[in-house]
N, C-alpha and C positions, 0 to 999 in steps of 0.2 A: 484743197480745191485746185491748188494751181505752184508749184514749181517752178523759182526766176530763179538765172544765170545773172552773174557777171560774164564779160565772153576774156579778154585780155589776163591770162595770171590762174585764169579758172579752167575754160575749155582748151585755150591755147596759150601755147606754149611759145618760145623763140630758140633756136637750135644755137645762135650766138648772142653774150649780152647785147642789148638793146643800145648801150647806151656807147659800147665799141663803133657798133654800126653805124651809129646816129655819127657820129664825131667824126669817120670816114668819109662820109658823105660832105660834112661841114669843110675840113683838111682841104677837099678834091678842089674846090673851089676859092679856097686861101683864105676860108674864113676861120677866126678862133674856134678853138675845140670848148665844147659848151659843158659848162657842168650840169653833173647826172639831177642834183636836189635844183638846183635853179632851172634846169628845165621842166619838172616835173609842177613846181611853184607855178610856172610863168602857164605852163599846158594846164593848169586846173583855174586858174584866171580868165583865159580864154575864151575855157570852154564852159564857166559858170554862168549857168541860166542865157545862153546864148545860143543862135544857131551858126553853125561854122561849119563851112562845106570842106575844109581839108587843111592841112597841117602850114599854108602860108602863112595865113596871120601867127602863127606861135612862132616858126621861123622868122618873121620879122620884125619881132620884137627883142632878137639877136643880132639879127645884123643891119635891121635898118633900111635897107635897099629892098623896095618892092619885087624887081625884075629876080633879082637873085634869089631872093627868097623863097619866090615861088619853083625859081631850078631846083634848090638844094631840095625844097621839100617834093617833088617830084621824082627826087632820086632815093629819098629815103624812103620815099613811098613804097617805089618797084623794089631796091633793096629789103621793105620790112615785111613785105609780102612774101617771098623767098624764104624768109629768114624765121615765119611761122612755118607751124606745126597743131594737130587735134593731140591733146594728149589720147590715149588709147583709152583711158578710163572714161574719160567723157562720150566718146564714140561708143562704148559701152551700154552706159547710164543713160544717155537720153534714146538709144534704141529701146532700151526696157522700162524705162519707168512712164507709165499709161496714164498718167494725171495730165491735166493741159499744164505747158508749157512755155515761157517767156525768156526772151534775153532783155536787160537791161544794164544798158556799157553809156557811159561816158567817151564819145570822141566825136571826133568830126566825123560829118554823112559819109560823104564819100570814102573814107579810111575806113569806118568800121564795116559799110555794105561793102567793100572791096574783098575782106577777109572774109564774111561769113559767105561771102557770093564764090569764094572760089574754094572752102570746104565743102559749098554745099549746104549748111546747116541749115537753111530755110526749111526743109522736109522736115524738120524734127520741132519745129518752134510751130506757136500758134499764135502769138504776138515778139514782135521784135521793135523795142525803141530805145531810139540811137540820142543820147543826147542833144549832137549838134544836130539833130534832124526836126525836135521837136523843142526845142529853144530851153528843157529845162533840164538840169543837173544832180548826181547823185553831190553829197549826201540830201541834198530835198527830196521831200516826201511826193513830191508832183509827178515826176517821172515815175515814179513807183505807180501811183495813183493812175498815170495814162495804161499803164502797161495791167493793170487789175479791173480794169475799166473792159480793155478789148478783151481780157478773158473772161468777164464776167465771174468775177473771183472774189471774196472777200478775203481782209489782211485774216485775220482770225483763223482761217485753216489754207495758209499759203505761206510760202517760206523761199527765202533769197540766199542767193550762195555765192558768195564774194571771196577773197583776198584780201583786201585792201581794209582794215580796218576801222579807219577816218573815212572812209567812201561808203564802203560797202557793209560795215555794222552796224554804223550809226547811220545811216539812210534804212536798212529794216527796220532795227529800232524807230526811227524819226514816225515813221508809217505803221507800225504797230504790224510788222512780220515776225515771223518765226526767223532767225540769224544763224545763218551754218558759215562759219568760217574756215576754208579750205588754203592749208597750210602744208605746202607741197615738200618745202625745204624743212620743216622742223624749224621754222623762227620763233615759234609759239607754244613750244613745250611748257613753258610755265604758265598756264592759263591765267591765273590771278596777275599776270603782269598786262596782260592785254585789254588796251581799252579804245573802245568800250569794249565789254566781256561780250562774244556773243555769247547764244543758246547753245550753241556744238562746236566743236574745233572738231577738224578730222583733214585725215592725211593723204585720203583719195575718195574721190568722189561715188566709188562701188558702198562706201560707207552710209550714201544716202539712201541705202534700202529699208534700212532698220531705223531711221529716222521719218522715213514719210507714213512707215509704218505703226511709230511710235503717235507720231502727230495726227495718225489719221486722216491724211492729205488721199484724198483719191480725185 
């Protein structure tokens, strides 16, 4: 019945690591260079079960100083904005697959409506909920539940398509979706290592044909 995104890892993409850029931005301002797993710890802290309008509060639980924090994150804003990309497969896949459609991402408001506002993608979605926008968090089942709510969707013939395995597996799982896990890089070739296991591993997103077909998702 309905069709959920991840949008970060899944529809887009970043042309340089993320975490090069991020630390540019930190440098410019004479702040330490942050690590890539402690930022991502401190960014899923944050943004758990909370609502968070933009990347300050995560930056200033680095460096401390209000004022600054909010520069630095305002620079890696317009830097990370840049610095996205749609992968081609997704601009593809959500043109032709006719089932109702959903994003469901994890970040603060204004950062993630930034990016889908300046691909565009609203035309192609029929619900879109934003973590910090709606106060709750993957892996919880709640976000999931708002976003199946506005489609009038039941979990039993609907299916979510992540990357993030600790986010994005076990939040379908949690909610009782169908779990497509999209593994761009090949991290995940050995499927019995990945946990939680989803339902699918697949390596671009044109692969969802034959699974919504299988599932019987229309």
């Amino acid at each position: 019945m309905a069709v959920l995104f991840d949008l970060d890892g899944t529809l887009l993409g970043s042309y340089r690591d993320k975490n090069e850029v991020r630390n540019e931005c930190v440098r410019k301002y004479g702040v330490q260079e942050i690590d890539k797993e402690k930022y991502f710890d401190v960014l899923n802290e944050v943004l758990h079960n909370s609502k968070v309008e933009d990347r300050e509060p995560i930056f200033r639980r680095f460096i401390g100083d209000e004022e600054l924090s909010g520069i630095v994150a305002e620079e890696y804003e317009e830097r990370s904005l840049e610095n996205a990309f749609v992968y081609p497969d997704a601009e593809e896949v959500l043109s032709k697959i006719k089932s109702k459609k959903g994003i469901v991402t994890n970040g603060p408001r204004l950062t993630q409506w930034g990016k889908i506002r300046k691909f565009e993608l609203e035309k192609y979605f029929d619900s879109i909920v934003v973590s910090g926008e709606v106060g709750k968090s993957k892996p919880g089942k709640e976000i999931f539940q708002i976003a199946l709510r506005s489609l009038k969707a039941t979990t039993g013939e609907s299916l979510y398509v992540g990357n993030v395995p600790h986010l994005d597996v076990k939040g379908a799982e949690n909610v009782g979706l169908v779990s497509v896990l999209i593994d761009r890089d090949g991290n995940f070739e050995d499927s019995e290592k990945v946990n939680p296991k989803p339902d699918y591993i697949i390596g671009d997103l044109r692969e969802l044909y034959g699974i919504v077909d299988t599932e019987e998702i229309s």
